[in-house]
Phi, psi and omega in degrees: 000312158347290190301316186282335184255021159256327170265000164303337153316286183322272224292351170267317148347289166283003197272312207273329173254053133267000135353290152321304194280317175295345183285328181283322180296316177287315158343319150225058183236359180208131175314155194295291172292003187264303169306303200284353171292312204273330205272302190285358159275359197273338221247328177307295191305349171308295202258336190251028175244334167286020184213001157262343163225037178234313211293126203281309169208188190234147174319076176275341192290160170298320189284291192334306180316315187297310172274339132334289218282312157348273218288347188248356171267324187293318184262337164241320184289307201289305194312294169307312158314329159286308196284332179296306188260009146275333162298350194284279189320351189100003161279133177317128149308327158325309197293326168280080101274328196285341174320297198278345144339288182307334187298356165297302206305297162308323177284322154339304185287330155299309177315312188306312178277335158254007171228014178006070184265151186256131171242090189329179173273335215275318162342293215280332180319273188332298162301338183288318179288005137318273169334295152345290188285005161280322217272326179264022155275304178275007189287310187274017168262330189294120170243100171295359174277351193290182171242354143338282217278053207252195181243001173271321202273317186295283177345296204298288196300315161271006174279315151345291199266305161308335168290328183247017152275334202273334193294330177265347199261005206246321198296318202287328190264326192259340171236075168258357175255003201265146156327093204312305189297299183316300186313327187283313181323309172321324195275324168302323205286317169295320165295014169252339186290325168298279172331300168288333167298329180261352194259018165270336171276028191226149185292141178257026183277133170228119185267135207247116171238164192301328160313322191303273234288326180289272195322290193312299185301308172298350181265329182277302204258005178238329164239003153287326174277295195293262180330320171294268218308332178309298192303318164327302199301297173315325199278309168325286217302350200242183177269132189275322136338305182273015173229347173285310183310007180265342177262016142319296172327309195307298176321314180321293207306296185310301165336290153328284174327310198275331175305296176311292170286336167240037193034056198249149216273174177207059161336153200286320221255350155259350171289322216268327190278344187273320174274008153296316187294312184335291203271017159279308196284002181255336165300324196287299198286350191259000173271309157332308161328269210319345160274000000 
């Protein structure tokens, strides 16, 4: 467990930003809530057959349940679900990455008022050269040209990013003894509680081509099972301000990745933006050390 809650940074990193990349693969071949509807039903029978032989114990209180259940519209339904169908709508992906850019920094701002976590000065230093360094990573991705790019779609994209700052800092205070595996079914069955009610006002015709199946099969099982149970894990064990700083890391992952795979260009100025988040997120965790 040691071994695992030391590589759990890394390995989620990579993990959760090919998120980006199955989402891309998949995208046009299935409506958005419809996609994330068929994908968090796929991933139960999955987590409850791993929790019938893992599972320490199971949520019976009622309130517990209830916050599971919460804790699983803020972070998987409303988030995904927002960002999916402001892109649906024609907002650039660049400009909601840079959107979803902010949640280190908000969710910091939360933990400190409901959870009165102390956030060094050397922190917030560290996230803004975080930050800097998003903008000139995702800077030659923003196309302002799009008609996207709207005051409903923007809205949509920050509505995203405040649920699943508010979804960890929720997670951390009101579900920290619950079983990681029982508690994430819960968290699914609430994030369908979102979804499905909204994917009956999208055609449900799915053209199942061989990306659709790879991108359904890689989402369900590396970042609904895996990456997700990683984040829990990080979110017990950690400071919640410091496991937001990781999703700095993520563009960097995506950004690479889409080089190798989709010959998407990689520029000096983004190599340069990448080693800025690098050495934020690595000032953020080693000042953590030293407390």
């Amino acid at each position: 467990m040691k071994f695992l809650t030391k590589a759990a940074p890394v390995i989620f990193v990579l993990l959760w930003s090919t998120g980006f990349v199955g989402s891309k693969l998949g995208a046009p071949y299935i409506d958005p809530m419809v996609f994330l509807t068929v994908r968090f039903f796929s991933v139960l029978p999955i987590l409850i057959v791993l929790a019938l032989f893992l599972a320490r114990s199971w949520p019976i209180q009622p309130l517990a349940i209830i916050h599971c259940l919460v804790t699983g519209m803020l972070v998987h339904g409303i988030y995904l679900g927002g960002i999916f169908w402001a892109i649906k709508q024609g907002m650039p992906a660049g400009a909601s990455s840079i959107i979803v850019g902010l949640q280190p920094v908000l969710t910091a701002l939360i933990a400190v008022v409901l959870l009165n976590e102390t956030v060094s000065r050397n922190h917030w230093i560290s996230m803004a050269i975080g930050a800097g360094g998003l903008v000139l990573v995702l800077g030659p991705k923003f196309d302002i040209t799009g008609t996207g790019i709207t005051a409903i779609t923007i809205c949509a994209a920050f509505f995203s990013v405040a649920a699943i700052s508010l979804g960890t800092v929720y997670q951390k205070r009101l579900v920290p003894n619950t079983d990681l595996l029982t508690a994430t079914i819960w968290q699914y069955v609430g994030a369908l509680m979102i979804t499905t009610p909204l994917s009956l006002f999208e055609s449900w015709q799915i053209t199942w081509s061989g990306e659709l199946v790879f991108a359904m099969v890689w989402l369900v099982l590396v970042l609904s099972v895996g990456a997700i149970l990683l984040l829990m894990l990080l979110i017990r064990e950690g400071a919640v301000s410091q496991v937001a700083s990781l999703f700095y890391l993520v563009p960097v992952a995506t950004a690479v990745e889409s080089y190798f795979l989709f010959d998407e260009t990689l520029t000096f100025v983004q190599v340069g933006g990448m080693a800025l988040i690098i050495a934020a997120v690595l000032m953020i965790r080693q000042s953590a050390r030293k407390a």
